[in-house]
Every structure is written in C-alpha cells, then in structure tokens.
C-alpha positions in Angstrom: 99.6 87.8 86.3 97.3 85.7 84.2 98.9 82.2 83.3 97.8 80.2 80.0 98.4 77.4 78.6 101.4 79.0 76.2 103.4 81.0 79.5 103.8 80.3 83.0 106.3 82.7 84.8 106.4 83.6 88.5 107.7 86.9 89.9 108.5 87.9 93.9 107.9 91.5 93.8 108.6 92.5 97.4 110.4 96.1 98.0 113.0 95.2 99.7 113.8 91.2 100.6 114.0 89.8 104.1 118.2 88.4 102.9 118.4 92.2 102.3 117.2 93.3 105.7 119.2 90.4 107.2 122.4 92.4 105.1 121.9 95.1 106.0 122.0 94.2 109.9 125.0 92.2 109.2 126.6 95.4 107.5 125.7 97.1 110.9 127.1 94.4 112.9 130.5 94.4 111.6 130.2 98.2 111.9 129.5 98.1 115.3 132.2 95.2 115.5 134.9 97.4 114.0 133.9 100.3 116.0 134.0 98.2 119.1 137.7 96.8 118.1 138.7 100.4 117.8 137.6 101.6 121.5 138.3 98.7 123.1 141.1 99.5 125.7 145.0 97.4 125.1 145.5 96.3 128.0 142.4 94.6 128.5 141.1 93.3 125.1 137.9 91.4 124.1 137.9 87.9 124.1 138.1 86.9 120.4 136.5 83.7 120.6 132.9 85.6 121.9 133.7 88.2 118.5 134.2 85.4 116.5 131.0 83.4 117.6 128.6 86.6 117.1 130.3 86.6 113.8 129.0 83.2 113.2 125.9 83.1 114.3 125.4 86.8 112.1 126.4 84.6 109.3 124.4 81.3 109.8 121.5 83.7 109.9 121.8 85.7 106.9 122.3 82.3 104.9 119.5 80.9 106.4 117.6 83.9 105.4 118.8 83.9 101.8 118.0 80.0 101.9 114.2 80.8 103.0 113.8 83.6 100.3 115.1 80.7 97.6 112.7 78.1 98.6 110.0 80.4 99.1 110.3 81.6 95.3 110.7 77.8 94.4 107.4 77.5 95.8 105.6 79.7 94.0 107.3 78.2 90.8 105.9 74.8 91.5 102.5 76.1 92.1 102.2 78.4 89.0 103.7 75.3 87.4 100.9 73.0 88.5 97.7 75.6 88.3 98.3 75.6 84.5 97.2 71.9 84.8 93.8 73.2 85.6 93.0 74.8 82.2 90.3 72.9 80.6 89.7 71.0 83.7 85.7 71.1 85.3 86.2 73.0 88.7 83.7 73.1 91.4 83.3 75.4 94.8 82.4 73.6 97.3 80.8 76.2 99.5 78.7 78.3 96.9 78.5 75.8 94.1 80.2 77.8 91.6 80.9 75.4 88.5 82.9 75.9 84.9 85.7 75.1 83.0 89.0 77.1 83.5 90.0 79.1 81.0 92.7 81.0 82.5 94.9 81.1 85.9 95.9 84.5 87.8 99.0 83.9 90.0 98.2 86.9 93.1 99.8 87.4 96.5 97.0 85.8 97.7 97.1 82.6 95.7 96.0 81.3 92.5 92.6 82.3 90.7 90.4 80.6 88.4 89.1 82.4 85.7 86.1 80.5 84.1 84.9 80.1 80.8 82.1 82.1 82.0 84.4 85.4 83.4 83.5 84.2 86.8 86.7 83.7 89.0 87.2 81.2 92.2 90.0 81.3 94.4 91.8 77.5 94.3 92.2 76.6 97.7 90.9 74.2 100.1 86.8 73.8 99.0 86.9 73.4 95.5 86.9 70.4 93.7 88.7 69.6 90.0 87.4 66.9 87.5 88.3 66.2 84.0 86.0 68.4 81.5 83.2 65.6 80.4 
C-alpha cells in the first residue's frame, strides 16, 4: 500500500484472525461442555461451579483476544498516520548513507518504506535519521 499525502488507510489482511481461532475453540468448548452434560451419569453429577469457571476463563480469553486484535490494528493506524508526516522531510540511513527526500510511504507487513525522490526505498526503522527538507 503506498500512502501520500492525499490518503492514508490501513488494512489487516490476515486469513483467518487469532479472535477467530480463539471462537472457534470456544465453539468446541461448549460442544464438548454440552456433550459432557449429556453423558454425565445422575446420580453423580459434575460440580457446576468447576463448569462454570472453565466457562469463564474460555471467555476472558476470547475477549482478551478480540481486545489484542483491536489494539494491534490501532497500531498500525497510528503508524500509517504518522509516516505520512515524513513526505517532504530529508531522510538519512544511518548504516549505508542513503540520503533523499520522501516522496511516498509504502505501509508492508514488515513495516513502513520510504520511497525517495530518487526511486530508491529505505526501510524506516531504528538507523535512519529524519530532518526538515533545507
């Protein structure tokens, strides 16, 4: 995804999410849990408390999966958000030298991209250094 100074957008393209996986483990569990209620023998029932405390914990883990998933994409959001600040700014690597303006940012799985002026591109992460353009 190339970002510009006119559109910024960030897009999780994953094939299937980890709040997914987490439901569909949870859609197993009460399965299993249903199953289990249906075998279980009268006169000497399962304790409903330990049911109910699997339940729970199945639960607080699929939220806290969902949660994860959100802030991870907020993430990304904030840091497409803040590489389109870089356009028109000087940027320098600091391990092979590689100098020019920024014309364009790509947005990859592995991070943001400078394309320069130039057509070269440098990866923005730790070893480059960004000044104003004069």
């Amino acid at each position: 995804m190339i970002v510009n100074s006119s559109t910024v957008s960030a897009t999780a393209t994953s094939p299937m999410s980890d709040a997914k996986k987490a439901s569909l483990d949870y859609d197993a569990f009460l399965k299993l849990l249903l199953a289990q209620l249906k075998a279980q023998d009268p006169t000497d029932p399962v304790d409903q408390s330990q049911t109910l405390a699997q339940l729970a914990s199945f639960s607080n883990v699929e939220q806290t999966i969902k949660l994860n998933d959100k802030l991870n994409m907020l993430i990304g959001q904030m840091g497409a958000s803040q590489s389109v600040q870089l356009i028109g700014r000087r940027i320098e690597s600091l391990a092979d030298g590689t100098v020019g303006t920024v014309a364009a940012v790509e947005i990859t799985d592995g991070g943001a991209v400078a394309v320069l002026e130039d057509g070269k591109r440098l990866s923005i992460s730790g070893g480059v250094r960004v000044s104003s353009n004069e």
